[in-house]
VMD Tcl script that draws the C-alpha trace (Angstrom):
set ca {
  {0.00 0.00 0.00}
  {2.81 2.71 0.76}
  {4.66 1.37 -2.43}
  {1.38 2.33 -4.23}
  {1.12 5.96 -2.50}
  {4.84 6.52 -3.30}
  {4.54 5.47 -6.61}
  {1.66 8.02 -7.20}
  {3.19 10.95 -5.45}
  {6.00 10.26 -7.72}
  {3.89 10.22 -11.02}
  {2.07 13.20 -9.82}
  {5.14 15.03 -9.18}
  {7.00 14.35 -12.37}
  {3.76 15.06 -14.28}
  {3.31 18.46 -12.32}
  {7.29 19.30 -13.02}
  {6.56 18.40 -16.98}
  {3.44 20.21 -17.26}
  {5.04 23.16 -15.40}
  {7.96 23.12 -17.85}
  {5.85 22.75 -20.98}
  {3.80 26.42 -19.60}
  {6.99 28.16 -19.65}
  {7.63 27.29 -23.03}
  {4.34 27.79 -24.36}
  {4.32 31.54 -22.54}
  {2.93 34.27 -25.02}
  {5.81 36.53 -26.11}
  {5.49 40.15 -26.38}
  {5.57 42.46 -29.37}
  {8.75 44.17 -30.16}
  {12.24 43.33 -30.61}
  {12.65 40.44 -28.61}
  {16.38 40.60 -28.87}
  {18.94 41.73 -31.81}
  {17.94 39.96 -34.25}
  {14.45 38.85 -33.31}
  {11.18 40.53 -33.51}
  {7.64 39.61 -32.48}
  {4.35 40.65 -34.22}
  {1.40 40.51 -36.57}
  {2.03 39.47 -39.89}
  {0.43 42.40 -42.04}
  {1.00 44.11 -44.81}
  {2.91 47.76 -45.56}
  {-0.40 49.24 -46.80}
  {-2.78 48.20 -44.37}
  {-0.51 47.97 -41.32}
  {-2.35 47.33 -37.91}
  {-5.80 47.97 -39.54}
  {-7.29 46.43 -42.24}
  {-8.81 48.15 -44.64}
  {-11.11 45.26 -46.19}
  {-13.60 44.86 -43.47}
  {-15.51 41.88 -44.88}
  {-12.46 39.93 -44.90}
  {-10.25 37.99 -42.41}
  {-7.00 39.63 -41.43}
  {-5.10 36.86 -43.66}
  {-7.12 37.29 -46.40}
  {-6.45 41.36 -46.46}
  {-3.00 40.52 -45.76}
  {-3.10 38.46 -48.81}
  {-5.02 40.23 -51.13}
  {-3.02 43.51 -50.35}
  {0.08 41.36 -51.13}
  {-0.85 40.16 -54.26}
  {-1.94 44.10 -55.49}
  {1.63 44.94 -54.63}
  {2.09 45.65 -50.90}
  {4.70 44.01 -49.52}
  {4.35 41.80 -46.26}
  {5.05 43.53 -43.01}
  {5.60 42.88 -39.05}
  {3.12 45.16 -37.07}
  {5.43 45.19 -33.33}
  {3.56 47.58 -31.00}
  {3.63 50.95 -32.62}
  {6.02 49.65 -35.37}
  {5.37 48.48 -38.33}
  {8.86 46.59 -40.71}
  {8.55 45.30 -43.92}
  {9.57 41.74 -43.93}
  {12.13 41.38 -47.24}
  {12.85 37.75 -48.01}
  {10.96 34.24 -49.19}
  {7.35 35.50 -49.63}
  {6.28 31.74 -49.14}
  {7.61 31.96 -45.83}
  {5.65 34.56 -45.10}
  {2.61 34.24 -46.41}
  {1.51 30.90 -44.35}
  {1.77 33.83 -41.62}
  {-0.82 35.96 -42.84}
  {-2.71 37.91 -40.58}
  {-0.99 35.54 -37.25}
  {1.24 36.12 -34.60}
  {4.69 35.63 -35.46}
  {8.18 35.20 -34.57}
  {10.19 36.81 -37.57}
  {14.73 36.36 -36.78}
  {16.50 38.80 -39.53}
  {18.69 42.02 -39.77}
  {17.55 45.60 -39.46}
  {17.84 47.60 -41.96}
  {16.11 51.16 -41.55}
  {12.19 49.98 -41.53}
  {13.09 46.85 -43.09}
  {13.62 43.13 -41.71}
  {16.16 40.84 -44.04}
  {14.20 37.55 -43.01}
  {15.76 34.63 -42.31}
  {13.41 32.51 -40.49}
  {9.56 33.12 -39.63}
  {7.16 30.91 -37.37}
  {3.87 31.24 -35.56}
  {4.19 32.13 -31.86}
  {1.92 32.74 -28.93}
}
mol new
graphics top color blue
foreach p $ca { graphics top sphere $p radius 0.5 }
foreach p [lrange $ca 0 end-1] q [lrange $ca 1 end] { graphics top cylinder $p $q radius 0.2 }
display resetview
């Protein structure tokens, strides 16, 4: 019987420690230049930044449309707004999500080098 108790408290306590480990990881980040290189944001576009401007459709479709009339794809951080300069395929499966974009600054513009979804 105390084997069985133990045996639980330890399952319940490893469980606890994983779970607790897997909500760190999983914590939203916040918008802005997370660090030199890296920036966190909505994936937009230059002409319709923050706002849309085609109420009757999603953010990703905007983003999209916008995109495909010539407005390049852009990283709405806070009160910035970067174009994002690199594999437009990349990009695009970001439309209208959070993102985690890694690249060089350059003026307003981000040099992408990697893009994924984040919380």
């Amino acid at each position: 019987m105390n084997q069985s108790l133990i045996l639980v408290g330890v399952l319940f306590l490893g469980t606890f420690t994983v779970g607790q480990a897997l909500a760190q990881d999983e914590a939203p980040m916040k918008m802005g230049q997370a660090g030199p290189n890296t920036f966190v944001g909505l994936v937009s576009d230059a002409s319709c930044g923050p706002r849309h401007k085609m109420r009757d459709k999603s953010a990703e479709e905007c983003t999209r449309a916008c995109e495909r009339a010539g407005s390049p794809y852009a990283l709405v951080a806070g009160e910035k707004v970067y174009r994002l300069k690199g594999d437009s395929n990349d990009i695009a499966v970001l439309a209208g999500q959070k993102a985690k974009i890694t690249g060089t600054l350059q003026g307003d513009t981000i040099a992408v080098t990697s893009a994924m979804p984040t919380q």
